[in-house]
Biopython code that builds the backbone (N, CA, C, O; Angstrom):
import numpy as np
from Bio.PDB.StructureBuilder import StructureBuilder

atoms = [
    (1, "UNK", "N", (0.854, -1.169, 0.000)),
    (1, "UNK", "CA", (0.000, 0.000, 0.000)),
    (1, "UNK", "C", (0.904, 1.237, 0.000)),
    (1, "UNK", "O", (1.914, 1.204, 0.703)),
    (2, "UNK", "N", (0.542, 2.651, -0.949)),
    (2, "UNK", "CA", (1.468, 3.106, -0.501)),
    (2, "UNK", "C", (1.546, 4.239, 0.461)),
    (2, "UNK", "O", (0.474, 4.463, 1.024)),
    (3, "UNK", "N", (2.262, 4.796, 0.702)),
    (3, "UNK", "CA", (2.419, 5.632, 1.888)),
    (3, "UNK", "C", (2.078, 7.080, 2.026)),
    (3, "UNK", "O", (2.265, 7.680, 3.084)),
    (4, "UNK", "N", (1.560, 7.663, 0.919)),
    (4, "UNK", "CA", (0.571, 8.778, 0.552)),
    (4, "UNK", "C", (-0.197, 8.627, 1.309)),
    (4, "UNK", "O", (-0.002, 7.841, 2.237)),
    (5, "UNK", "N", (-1.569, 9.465, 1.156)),
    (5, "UNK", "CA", (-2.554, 9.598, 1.814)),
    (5, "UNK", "C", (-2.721, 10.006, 3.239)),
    (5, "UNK", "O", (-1.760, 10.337, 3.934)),
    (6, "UNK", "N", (-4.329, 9.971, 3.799)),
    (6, "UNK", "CA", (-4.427, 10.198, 5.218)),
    (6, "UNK", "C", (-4.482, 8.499, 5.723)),
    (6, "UNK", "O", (-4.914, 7.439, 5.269)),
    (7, "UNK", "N", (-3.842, 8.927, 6.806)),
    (7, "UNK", "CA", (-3.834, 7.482, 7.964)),
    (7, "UNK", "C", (-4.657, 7.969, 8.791)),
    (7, "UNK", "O", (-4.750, 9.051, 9.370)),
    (8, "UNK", "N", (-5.543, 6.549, 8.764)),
    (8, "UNK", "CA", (-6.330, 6.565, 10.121)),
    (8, "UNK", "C", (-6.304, 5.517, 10.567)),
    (8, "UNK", "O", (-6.306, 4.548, 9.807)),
    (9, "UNK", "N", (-6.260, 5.302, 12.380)),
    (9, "UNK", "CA", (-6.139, 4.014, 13.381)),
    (9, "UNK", "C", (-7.441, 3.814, 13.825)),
    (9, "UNK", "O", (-7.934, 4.601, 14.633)),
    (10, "UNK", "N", (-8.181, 2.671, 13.311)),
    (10, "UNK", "CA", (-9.093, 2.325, 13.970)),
    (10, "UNK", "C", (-8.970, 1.191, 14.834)),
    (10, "UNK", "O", (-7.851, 0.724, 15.050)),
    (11, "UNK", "N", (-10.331, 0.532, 15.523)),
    (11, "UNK", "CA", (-9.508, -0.676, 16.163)),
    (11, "UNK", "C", (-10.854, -1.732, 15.590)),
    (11, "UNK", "O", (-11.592, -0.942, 15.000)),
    (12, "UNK", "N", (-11.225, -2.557, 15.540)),
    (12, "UNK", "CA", (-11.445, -4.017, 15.104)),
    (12, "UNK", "C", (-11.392, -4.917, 15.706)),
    (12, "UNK", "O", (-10.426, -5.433, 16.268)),
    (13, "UNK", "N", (-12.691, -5.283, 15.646)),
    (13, "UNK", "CA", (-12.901, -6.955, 16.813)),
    (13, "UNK", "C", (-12.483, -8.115, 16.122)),
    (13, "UNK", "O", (-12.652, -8.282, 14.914)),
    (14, "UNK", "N", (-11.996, -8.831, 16.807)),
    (14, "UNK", "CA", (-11.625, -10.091, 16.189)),
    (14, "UNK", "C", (-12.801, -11.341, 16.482)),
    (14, "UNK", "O", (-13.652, -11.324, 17.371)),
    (15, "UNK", "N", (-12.606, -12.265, 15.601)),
    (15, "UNK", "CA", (-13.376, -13.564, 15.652)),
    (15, "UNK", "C", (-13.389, -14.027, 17.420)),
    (15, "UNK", "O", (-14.438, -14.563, 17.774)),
    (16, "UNK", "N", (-12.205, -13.833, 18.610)),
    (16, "UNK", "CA", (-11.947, -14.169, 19.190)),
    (16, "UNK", "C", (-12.979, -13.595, 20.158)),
    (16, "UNK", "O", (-13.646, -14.242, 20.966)),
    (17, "UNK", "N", (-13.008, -11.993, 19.905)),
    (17, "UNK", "CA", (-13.521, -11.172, 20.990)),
    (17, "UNK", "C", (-12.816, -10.076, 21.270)),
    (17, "UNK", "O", (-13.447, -9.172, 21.815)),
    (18, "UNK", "N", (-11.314, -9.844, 20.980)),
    (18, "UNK", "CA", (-10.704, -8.897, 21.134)),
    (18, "UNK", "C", (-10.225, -7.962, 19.889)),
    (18, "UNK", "O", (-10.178, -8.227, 18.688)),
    (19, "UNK", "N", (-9.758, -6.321, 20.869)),
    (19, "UNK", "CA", (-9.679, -5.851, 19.734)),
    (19, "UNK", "C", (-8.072, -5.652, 18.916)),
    (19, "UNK", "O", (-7.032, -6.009, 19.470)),
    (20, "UNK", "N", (-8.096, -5.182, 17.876)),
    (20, "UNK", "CA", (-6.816, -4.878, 17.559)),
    (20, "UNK", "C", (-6.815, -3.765, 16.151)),
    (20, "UNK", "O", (-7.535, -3.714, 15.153)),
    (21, "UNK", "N", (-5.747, -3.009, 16.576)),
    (21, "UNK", "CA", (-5.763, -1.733, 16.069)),
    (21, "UNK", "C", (-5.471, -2.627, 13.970)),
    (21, "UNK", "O", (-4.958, -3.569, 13.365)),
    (22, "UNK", "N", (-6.390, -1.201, 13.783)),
    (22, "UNK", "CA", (-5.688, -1.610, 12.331)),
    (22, "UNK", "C", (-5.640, -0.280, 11.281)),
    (22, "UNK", "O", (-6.533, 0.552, 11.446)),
    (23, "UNK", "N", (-4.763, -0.061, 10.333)),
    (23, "UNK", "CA", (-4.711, 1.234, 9.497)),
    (23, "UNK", "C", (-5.320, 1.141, 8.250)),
    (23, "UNK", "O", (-5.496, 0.141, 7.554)),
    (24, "UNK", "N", (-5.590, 2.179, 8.071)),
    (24, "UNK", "CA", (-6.647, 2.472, 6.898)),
    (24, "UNK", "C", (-6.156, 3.408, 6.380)),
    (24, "UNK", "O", (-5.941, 4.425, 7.038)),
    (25, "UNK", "N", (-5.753, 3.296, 4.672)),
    (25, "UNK", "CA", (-5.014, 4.361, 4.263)),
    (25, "UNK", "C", (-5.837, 4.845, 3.116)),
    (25, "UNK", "O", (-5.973, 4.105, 2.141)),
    (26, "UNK", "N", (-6.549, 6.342, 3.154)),
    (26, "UNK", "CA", (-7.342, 6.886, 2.728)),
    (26, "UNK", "C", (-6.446, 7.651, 1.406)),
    (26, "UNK", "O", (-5.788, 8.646, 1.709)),
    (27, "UNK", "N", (-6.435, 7.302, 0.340)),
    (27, "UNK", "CA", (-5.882, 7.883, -1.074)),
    (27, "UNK", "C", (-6.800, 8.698, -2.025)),
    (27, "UNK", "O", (-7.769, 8.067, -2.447)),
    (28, "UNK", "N", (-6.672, 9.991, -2.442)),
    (28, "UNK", "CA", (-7.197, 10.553, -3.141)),
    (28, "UNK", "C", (-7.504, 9.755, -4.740)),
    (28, "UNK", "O", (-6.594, 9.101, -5.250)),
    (29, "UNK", "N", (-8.690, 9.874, -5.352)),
    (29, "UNK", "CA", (-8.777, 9.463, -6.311)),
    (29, "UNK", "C", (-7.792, 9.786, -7.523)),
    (29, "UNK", "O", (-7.545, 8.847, -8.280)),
    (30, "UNK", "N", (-7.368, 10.683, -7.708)),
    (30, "UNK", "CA", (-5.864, 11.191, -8.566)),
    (30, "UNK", "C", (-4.574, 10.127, -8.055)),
    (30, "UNK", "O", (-3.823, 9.600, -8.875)),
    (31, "UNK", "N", (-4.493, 9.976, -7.004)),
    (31, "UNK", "CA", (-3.230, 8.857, -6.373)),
    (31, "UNK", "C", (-4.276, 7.584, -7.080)),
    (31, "UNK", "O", (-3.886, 7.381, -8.230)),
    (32, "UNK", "N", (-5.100, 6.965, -6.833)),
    (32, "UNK", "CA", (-5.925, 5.723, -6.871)),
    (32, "UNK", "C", (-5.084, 5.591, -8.447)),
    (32, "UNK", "O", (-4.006, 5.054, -8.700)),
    (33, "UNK", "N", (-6.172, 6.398, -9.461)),
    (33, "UNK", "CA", (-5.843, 7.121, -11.019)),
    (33, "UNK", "C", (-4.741, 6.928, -11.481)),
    (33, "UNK", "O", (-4.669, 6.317, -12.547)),
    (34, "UNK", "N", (-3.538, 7.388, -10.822)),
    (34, "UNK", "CA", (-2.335, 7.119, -11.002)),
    (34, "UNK", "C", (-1.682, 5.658, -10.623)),
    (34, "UNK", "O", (-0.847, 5.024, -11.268)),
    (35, "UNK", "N", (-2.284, 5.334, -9.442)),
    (35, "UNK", "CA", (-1.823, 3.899, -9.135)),
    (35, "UNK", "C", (-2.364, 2.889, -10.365)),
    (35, "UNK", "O", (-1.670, 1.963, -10.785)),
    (36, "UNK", "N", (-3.357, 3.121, -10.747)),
    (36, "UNK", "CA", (-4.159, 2.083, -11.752)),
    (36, "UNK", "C", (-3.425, 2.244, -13.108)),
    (36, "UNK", "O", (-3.460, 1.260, -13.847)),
    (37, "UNK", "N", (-2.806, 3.281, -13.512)),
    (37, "UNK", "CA", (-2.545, 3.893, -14.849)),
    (37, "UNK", "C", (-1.289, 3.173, -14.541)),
    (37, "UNK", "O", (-1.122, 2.481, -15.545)),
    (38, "UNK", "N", (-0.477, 2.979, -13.867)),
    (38, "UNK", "CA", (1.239, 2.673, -13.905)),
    (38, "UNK", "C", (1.206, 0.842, -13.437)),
    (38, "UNK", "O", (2.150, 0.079, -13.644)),
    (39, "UNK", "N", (-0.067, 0.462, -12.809)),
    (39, "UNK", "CA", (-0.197, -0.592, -13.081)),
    (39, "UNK", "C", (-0.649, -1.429, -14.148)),
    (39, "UNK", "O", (-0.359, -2.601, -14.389)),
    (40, "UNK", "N", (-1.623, -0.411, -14.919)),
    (40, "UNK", "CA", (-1.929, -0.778, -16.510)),
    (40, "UNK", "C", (-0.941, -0.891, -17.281)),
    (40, "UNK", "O", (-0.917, -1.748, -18.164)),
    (41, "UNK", "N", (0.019, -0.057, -17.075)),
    (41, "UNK", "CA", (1.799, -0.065, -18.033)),
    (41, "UNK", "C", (2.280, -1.104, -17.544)),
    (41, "UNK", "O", (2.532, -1.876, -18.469)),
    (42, "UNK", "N", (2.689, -1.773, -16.026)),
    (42, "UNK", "CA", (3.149, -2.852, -15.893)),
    (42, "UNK", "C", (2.777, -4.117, -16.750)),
    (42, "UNK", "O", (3.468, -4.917, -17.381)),
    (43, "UNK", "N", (1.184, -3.974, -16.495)),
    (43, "UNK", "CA", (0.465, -4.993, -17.373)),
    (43, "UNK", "C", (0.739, -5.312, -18.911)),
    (43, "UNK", "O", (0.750, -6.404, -19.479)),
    (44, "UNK", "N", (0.906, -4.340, -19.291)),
    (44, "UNK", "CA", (1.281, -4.326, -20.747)),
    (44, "UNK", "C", (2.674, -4.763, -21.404)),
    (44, "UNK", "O", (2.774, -5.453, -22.419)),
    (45, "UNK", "N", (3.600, -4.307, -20.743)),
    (45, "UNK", "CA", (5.003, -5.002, -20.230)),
    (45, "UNK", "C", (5.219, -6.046, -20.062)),
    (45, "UNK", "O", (6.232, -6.569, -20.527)),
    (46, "UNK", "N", (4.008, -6.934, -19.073)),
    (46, "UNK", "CA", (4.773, -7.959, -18.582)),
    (46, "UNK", "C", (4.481, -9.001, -19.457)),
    (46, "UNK", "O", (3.361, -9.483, -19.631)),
    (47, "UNK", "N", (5.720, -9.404, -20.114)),
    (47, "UNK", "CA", (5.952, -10.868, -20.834)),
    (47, "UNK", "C", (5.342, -11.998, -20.684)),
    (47, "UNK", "O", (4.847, -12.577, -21.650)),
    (48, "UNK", "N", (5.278, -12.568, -19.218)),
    (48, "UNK", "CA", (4.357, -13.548, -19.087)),
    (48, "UNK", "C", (3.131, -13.006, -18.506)),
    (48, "UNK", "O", (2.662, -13.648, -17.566)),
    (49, "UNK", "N", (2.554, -12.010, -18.862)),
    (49, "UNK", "CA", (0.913, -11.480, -18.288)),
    (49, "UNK", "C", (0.197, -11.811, -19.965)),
    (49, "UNK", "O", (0.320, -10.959, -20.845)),
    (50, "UNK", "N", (-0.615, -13.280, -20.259)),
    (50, "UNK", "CA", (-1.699, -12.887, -21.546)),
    (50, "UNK", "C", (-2.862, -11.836, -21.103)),
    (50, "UNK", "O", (-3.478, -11.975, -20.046)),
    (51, "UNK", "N", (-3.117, -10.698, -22.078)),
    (51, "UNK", "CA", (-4.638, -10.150, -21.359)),
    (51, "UNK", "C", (-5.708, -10.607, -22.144)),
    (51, "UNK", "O", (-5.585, -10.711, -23.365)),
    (52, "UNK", "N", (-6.799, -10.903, -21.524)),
    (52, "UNK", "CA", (-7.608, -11.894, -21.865)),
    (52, "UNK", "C", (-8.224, -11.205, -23.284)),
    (52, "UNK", "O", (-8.225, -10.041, -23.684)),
    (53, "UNK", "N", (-8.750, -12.473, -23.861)),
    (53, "UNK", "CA", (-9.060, -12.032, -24.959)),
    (53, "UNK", "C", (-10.321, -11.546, -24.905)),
    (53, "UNK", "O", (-10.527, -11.095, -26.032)),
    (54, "UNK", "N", (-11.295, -11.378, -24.226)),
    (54, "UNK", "CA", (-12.726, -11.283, -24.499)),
    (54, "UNK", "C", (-12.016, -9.823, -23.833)),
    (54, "UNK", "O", (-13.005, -9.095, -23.753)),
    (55, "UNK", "N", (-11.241, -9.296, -23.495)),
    (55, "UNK", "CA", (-11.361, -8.048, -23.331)),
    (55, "UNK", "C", (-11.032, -7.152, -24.394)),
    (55, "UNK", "O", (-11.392, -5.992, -24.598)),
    (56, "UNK", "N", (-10.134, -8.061, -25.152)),
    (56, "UNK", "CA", (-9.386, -7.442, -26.460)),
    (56, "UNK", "C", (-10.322, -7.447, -27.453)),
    (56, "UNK", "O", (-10.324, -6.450, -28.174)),
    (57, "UNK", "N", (-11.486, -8.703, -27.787)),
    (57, "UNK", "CA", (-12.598, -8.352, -28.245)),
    (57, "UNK", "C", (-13.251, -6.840, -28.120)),
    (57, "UNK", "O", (-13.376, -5.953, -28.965)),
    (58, "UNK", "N", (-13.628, -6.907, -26.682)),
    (58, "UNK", "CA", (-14.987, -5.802, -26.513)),
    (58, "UNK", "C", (-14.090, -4.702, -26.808)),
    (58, "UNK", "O", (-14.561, -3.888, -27.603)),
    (59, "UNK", "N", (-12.538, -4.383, -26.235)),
    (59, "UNK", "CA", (-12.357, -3.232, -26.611)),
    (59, "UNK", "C", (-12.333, -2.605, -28.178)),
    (59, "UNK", "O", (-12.424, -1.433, -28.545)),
    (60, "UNK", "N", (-12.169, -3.898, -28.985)),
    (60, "UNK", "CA", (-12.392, -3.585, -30.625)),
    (60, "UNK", "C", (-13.394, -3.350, -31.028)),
    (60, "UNK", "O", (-13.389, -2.723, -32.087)),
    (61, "UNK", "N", (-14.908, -3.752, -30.355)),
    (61, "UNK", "CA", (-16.386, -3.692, -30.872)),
    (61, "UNK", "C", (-16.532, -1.793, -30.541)),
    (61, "UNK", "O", (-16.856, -0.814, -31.212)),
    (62, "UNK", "N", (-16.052, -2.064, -29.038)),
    (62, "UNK", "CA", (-16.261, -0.764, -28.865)),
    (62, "UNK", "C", (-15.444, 0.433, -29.744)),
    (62, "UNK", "O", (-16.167, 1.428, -29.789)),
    (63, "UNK", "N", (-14.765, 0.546, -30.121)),
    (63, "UNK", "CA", (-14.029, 1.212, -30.987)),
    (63, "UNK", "C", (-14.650, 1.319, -32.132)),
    (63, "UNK", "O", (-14.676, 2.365, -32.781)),
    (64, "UNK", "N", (-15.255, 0.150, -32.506)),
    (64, "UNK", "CA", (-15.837, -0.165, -33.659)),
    (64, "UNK", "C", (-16.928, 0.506, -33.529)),
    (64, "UNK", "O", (-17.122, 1.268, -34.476)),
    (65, "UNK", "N", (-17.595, 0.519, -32.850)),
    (65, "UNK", "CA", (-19.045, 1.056, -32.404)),
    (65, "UNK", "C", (-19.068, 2.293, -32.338)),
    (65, "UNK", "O", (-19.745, 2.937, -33.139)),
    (66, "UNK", "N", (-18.112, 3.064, -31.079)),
    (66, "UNK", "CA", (-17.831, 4.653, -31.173)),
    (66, "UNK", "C", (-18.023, 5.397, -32.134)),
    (66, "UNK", "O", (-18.816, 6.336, -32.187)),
    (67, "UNK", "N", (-16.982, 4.847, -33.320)),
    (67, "UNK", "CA", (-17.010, 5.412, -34.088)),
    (67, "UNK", "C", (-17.455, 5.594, -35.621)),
    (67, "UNK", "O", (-17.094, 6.337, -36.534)),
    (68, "UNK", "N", (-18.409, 4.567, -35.479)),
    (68, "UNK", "CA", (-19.471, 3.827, -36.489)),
    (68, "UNK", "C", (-20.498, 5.053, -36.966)),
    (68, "UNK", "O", (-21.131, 5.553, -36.035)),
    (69, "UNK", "N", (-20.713, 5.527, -38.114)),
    (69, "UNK", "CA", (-21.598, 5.960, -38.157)),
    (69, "UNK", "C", (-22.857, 5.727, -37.830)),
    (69, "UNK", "O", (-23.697, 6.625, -37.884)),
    (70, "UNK", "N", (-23.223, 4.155, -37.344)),
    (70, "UNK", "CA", (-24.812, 3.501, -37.198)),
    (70, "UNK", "C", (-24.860, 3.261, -35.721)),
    (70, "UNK", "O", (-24.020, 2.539, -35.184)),
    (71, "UNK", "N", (-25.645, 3.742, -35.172)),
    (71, "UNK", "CA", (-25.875, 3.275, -34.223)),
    (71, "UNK", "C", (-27.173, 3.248, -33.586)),
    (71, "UNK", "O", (-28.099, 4.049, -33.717)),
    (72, "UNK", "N", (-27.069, 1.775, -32.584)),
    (72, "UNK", "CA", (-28.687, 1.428, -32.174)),
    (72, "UNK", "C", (-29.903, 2.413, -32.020)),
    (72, "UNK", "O", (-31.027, 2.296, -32.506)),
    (73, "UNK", "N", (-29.349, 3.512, -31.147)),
    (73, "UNK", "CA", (-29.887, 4.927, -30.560)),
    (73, "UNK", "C", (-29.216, 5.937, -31.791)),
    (73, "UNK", "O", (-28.152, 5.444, -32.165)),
    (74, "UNK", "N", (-29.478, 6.949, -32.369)),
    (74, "UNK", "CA", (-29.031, 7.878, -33.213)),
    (74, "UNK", "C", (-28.707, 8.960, -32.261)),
    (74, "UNK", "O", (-29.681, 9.384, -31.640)),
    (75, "UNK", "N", (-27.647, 9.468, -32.020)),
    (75, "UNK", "CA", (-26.339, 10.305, -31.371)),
    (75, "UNK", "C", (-27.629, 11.732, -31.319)),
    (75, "UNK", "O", (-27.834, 12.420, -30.320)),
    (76, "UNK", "N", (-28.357, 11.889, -32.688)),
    (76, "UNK", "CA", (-28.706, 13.290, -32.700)),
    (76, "UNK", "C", (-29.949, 13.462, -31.590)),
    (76, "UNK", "O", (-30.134, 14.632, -31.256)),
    (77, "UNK", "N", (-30.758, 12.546, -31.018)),
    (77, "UNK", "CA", (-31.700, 12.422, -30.637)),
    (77, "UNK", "C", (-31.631, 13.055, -28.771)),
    (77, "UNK", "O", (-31.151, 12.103, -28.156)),
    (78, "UNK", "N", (-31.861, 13.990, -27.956)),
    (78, "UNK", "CA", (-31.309, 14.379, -27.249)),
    (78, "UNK", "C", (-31.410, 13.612, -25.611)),
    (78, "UNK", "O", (-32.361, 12.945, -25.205)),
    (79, "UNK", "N", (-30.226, 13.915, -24.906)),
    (79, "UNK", "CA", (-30.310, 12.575, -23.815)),
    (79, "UNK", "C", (-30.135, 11.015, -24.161)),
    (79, "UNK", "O", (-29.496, 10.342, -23.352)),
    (80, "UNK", "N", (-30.460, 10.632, -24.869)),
    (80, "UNK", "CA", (-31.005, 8.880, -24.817)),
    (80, "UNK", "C", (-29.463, 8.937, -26.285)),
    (80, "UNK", "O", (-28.714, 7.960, -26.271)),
    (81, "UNK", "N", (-29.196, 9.968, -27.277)),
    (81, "UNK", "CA", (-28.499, 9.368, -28.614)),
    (81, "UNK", "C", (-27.194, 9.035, -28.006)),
    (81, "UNK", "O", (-26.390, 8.392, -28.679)),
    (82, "UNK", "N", (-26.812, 9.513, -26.452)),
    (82, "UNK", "CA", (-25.094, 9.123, -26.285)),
    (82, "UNK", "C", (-25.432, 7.689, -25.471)),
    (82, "UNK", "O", (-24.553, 6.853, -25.259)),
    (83, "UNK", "N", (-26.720, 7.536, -25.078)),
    (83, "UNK", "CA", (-26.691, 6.670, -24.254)),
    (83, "UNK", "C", (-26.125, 5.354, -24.135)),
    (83, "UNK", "O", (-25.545, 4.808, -23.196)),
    (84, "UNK", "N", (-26.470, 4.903, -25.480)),
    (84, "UNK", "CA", (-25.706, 3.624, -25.749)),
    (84, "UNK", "C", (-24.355, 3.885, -26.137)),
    (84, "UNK", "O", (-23.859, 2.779, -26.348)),
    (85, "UNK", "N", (-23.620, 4.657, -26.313)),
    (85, "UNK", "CA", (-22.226, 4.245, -26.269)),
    (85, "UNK", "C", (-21.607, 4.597, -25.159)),
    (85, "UNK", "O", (-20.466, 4.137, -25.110)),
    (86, "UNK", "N", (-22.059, 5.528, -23.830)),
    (86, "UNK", "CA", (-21.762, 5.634, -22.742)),
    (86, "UNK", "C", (-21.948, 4.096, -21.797)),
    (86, "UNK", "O", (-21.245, 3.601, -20.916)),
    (87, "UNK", "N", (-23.147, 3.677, -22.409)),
    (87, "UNK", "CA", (-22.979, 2.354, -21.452)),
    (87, "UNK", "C", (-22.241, 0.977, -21.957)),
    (87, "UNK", "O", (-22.007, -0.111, -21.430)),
    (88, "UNK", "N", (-22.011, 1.522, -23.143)),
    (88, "UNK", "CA", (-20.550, 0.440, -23.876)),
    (88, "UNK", "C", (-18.883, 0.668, -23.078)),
    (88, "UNK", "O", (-17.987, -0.072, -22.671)),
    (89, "UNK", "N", (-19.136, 2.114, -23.160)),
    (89, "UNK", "CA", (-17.564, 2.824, -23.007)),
    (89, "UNK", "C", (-17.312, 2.196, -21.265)),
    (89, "UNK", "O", (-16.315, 1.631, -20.815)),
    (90, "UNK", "N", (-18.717, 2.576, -20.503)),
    (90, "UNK", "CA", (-18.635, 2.037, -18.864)),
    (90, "UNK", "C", (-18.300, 0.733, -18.532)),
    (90, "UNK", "O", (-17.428, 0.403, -17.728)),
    (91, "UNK", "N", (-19.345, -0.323, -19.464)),
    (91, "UNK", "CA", (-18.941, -1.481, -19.096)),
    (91, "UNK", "C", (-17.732, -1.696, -19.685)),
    (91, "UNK", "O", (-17.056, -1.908, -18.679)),
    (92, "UNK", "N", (-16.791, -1.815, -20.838)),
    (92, "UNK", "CA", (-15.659, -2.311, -20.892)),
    (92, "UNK", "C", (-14.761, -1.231, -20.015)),
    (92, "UNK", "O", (-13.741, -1.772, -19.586)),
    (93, "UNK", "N", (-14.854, -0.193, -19.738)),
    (93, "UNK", "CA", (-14.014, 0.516, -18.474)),
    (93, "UNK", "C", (-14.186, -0.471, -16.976)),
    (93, "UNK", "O", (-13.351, -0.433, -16.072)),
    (94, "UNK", "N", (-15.070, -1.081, -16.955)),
    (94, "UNK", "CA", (-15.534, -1.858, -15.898)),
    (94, "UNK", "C", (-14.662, -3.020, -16.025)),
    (94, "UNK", "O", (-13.781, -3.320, -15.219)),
    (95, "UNK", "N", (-14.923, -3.575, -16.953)),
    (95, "UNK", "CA", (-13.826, -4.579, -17.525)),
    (95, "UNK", "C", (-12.341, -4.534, -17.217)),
    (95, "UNK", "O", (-11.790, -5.243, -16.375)),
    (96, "UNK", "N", (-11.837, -3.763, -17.869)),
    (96, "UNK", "CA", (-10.537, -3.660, -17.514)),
    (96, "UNK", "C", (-10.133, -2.911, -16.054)),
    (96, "UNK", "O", (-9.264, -3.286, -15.267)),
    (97, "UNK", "N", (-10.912, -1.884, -15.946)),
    (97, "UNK", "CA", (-10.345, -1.723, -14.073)),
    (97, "UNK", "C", (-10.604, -3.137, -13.134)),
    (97, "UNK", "O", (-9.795, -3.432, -12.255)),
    (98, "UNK", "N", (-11.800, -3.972, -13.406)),
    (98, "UNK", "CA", (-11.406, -5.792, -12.937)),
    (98, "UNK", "C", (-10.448, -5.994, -13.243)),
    (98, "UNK", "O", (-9.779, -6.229, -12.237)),
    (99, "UNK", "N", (-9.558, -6.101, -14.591)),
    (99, "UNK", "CA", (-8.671, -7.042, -15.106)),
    (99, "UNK", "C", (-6.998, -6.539, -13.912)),
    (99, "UNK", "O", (-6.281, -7.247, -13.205)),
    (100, "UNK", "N", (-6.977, -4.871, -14.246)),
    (100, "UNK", "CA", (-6.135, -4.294, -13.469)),
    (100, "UNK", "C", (-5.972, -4.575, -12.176)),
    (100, "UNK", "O", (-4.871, -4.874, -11.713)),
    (101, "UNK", "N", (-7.504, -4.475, -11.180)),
    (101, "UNK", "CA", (-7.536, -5.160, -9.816)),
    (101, "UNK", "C", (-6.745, -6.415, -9.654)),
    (101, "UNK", "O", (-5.853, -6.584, -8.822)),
    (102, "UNK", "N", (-7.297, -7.540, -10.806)),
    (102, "UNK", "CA", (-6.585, -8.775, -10.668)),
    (102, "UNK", "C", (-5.120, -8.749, -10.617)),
    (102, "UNK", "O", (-4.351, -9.176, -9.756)),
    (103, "UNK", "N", (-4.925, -8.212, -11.622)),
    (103, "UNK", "CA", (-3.270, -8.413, -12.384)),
    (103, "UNK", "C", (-2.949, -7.697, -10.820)),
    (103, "UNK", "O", (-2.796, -8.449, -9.858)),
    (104, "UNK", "N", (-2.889, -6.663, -10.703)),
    (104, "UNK", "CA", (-2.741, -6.185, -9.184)),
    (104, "UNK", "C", (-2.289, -7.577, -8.142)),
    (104, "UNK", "O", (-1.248, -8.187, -7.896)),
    (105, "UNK", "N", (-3.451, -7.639, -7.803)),
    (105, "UNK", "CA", (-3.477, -8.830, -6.441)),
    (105, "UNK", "C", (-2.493, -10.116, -7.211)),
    (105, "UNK", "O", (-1.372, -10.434, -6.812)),
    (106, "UNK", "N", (-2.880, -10.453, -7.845)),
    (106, "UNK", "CA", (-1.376, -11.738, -8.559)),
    (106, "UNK", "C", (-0.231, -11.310, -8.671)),
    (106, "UNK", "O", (0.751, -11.982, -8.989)),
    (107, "UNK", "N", (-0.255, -10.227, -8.436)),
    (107, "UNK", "CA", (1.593, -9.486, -8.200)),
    (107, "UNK", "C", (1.790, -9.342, -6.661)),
    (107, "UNK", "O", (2.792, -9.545, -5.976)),
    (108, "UNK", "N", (0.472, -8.909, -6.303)),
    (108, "UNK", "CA", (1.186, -8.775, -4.724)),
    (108, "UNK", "C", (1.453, -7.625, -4.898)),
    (108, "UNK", "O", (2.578, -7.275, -4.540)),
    (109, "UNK", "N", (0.624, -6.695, -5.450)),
    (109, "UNK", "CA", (1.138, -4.874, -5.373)),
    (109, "UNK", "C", (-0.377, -4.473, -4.532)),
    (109, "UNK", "O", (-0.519, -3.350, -4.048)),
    (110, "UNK", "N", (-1.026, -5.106, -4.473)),
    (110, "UNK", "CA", (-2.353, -4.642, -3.415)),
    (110, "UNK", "C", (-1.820, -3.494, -2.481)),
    (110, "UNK", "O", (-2.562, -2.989, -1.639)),
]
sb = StructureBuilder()
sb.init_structure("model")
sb.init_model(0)
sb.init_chain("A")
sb.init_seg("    ")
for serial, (resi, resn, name, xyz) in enumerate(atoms, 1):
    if name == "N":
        sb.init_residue(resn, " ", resi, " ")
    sb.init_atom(name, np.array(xyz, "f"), 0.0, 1.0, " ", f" {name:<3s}", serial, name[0])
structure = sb.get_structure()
């Protein structure tokens, strides 16, 4: 974890009954942002990391889609025409900030 942020000591019951102090390290979303972005570069780097393919899919549909002249909802129509590619662009953003979490925790950079 890293050593930015605010620290706070709380304390925490255990399974047992007792308590024990534990830290909580509160990171601004710009630190988070940055942590995710330099772990996405690791990811990309690393030789033995495959990134899955159904992600490499959606991120091509979506690309494909963005910038498609056709789309399900028509762009000009007001409110509802971005709608569907905002909820394309979210879920594969959803996607890969999972994939990042993972690759994360299998390194042991949590």
């Amino acid at each position: 974890m890293p050593k930015t942020g605010t620290i706070e000591y709380t304390a925490e019951r255990t399974h047992s009954g007792s308590y024990r102090a534990r830290t909580v390290v509160r990171r601004s979303f710009l630190q988070r942002l940055s942590e995710g972005y330099h772990t996405f570069r690791a990811m990309l780097r690393d030789r033995n990391y495959h990134f899955p393919t159904a992600l490499k899919v959606a991120s091509a549909v979506l690309a494909l889609y963005v910038f498609s002249p056709i789309d399900f909802v028509p762009d000009f129509l007001p409110m509802i025409g971005f709608a569907d590619d905002t909820a394309l662009i979210a879920g594969v953003f959803w996607m890969l900030v999972n994939e990042i979490a993972n690759y994360s925790k299998s390194r042991g950079r949590d």
